[in-house]
FIVO-162254 format. One record per residue: residue in one letter; x, y, z of N, C-alpha, C in turn. Coordinates in steps of 0.05 Angstrom, whole numbers, plus 5000, padded with zeros to 4 digits. Atoms other than C-alpha are relative to their C-alpha. Example, Ala and Ser with C-alpha at 12.3 -4.5 7.8 and 13.67 -1.06 7.14 Angstrom:
2
A501849765000524649105156501850245000S498449764999527349795143498550225014
//
This chain:
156
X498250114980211382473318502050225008X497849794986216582913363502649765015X498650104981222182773399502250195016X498549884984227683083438502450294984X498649805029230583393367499550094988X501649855021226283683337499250265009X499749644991225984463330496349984999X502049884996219384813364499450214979X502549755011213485323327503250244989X497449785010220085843337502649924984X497350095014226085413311501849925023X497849994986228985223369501249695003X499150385005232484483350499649925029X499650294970233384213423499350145021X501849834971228684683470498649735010X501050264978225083943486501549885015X497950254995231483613498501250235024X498749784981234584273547497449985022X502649954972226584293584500549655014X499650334992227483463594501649945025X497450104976234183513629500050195014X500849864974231684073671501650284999X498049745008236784613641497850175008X501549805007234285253669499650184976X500849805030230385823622501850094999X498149775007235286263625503249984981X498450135005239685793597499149904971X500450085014236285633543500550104968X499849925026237386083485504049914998X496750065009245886023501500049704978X498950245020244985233486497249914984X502850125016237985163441502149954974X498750205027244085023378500549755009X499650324999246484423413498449895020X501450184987242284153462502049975027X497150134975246183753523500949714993X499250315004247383183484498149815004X502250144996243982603469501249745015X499050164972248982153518498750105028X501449864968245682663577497249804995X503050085000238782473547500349655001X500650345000239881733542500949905027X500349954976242881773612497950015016X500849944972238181993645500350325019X498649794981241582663675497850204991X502649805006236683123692502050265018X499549944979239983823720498250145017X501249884980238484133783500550265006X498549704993243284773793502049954978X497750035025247385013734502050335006X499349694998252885573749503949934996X496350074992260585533741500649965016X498750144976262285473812497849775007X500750234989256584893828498449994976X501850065013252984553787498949605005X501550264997247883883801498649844990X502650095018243783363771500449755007X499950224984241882733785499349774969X500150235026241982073740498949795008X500250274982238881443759501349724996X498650245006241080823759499249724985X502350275020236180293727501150134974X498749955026238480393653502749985000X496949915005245780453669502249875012X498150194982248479903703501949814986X499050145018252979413680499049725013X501050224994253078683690499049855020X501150124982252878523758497550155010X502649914993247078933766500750335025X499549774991250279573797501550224988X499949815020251380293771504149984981X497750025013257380253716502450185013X498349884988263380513735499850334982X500949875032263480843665497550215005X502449824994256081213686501150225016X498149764994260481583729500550185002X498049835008264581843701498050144977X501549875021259982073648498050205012X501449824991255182423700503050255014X499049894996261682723723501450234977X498549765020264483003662497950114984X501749875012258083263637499250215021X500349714982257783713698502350105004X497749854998264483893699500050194966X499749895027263984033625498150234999X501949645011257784513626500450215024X498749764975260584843690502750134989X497849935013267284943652498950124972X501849835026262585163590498550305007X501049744985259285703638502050125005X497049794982265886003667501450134964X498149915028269385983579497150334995X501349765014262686473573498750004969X500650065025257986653515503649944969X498249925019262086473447503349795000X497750084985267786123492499249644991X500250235010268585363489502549835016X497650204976271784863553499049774982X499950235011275084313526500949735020X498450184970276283643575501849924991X497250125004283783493577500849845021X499450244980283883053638497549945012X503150014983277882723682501249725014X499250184989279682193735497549975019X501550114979274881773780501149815026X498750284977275481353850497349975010X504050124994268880923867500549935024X500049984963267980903945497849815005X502050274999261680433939498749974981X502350055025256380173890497249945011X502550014987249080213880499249904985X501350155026243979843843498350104996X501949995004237880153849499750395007X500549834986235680893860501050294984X499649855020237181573834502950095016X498549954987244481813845501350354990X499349725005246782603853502550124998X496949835005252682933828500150305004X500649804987254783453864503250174982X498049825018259984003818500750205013X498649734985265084463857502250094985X498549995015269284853820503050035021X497049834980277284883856501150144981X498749715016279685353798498450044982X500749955035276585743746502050294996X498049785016282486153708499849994976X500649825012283186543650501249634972X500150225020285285783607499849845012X500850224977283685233660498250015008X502450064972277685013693500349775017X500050214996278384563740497549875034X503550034981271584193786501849715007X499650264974271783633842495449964992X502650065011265183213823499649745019X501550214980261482773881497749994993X503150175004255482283874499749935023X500650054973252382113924497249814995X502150224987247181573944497450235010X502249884981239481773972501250075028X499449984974242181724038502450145004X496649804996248182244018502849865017X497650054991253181774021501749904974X498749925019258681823985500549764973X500350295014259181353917502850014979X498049885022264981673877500550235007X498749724998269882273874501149984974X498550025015271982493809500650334998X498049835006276383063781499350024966X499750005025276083403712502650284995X499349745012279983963687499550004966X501149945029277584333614502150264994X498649815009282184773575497950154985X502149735001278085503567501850134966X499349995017278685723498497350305001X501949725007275286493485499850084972X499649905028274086793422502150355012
//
């Protein structure tokens, strides 16, 4: 049996769980110790573009709804601060380490069904601050949420 944690032939603990959620190669030796978390993997969040100033991925929404049957508010915020976080993890650099000290959301509409894209812009990256503007968006690119993170940049 395998699963998303278990180290490959080479040793690499969470190379299934980084190819899953779409992390490019080149990306893969920085995070093959931790993976992207197994909240990304149970999510859903697969990415698309990974870079300090943008970074994308998309989550769907079946799995993650809450009661009345449309995406949690909570899901969110969680596709938001997991792209703010590894875009603020890219900018701290090998060795480095962004921590989230604030993250705010505002929900503009709701969806129930469908896959939804978070879109990661960074408005600052300085030498102890990161701070990203994080939009989802609907198939039909319309808007579903705006959230805000800032991560305190910690270097060796």
């Amino acid at each position: 049996m395998t699963d998303n944690y278990t180290a490959d032939a080479a040793g690499n603990a969470h190379l299934a769980e980084l190819i899953a959620a779409g992390v490019p190669e080149e990306m893969h030796e920085w995070l093959s110790a931790f993976g992207v978390g197994t909240l990304v993997a149970k999510m859903g969040i697969k990415f698309l573009q990974m870079s300090a100033q943008k970074t994308v991925a998309t989550m769907p929404v079946e799995g993650n709804t809450q009661v009345a049957g449309i995406l949690h508010g909570g899901a969110h915020v969680v596709l938001a601060e997991t792209l703010g976080s590894f875009a603020s993890g890219i900018h701290a650099g090998p060795g480095g380490q962004a921590l989230g000290i604030e993250v705010s959301a505002t929900h503009h509409r709701s969806i129930s069904s469908g896959l939804v894209t978070g879109t990661c812009t960074a408005i600052h990256l300085g030498r102890t601050l990161a701070t990203h503007e994080i939009v989802m968006r609907d198939p039909e690119g319309r808007r579903l949420s705006t959230a805000r993170i800032t991560n305190l940049i910690r270097r060796p």
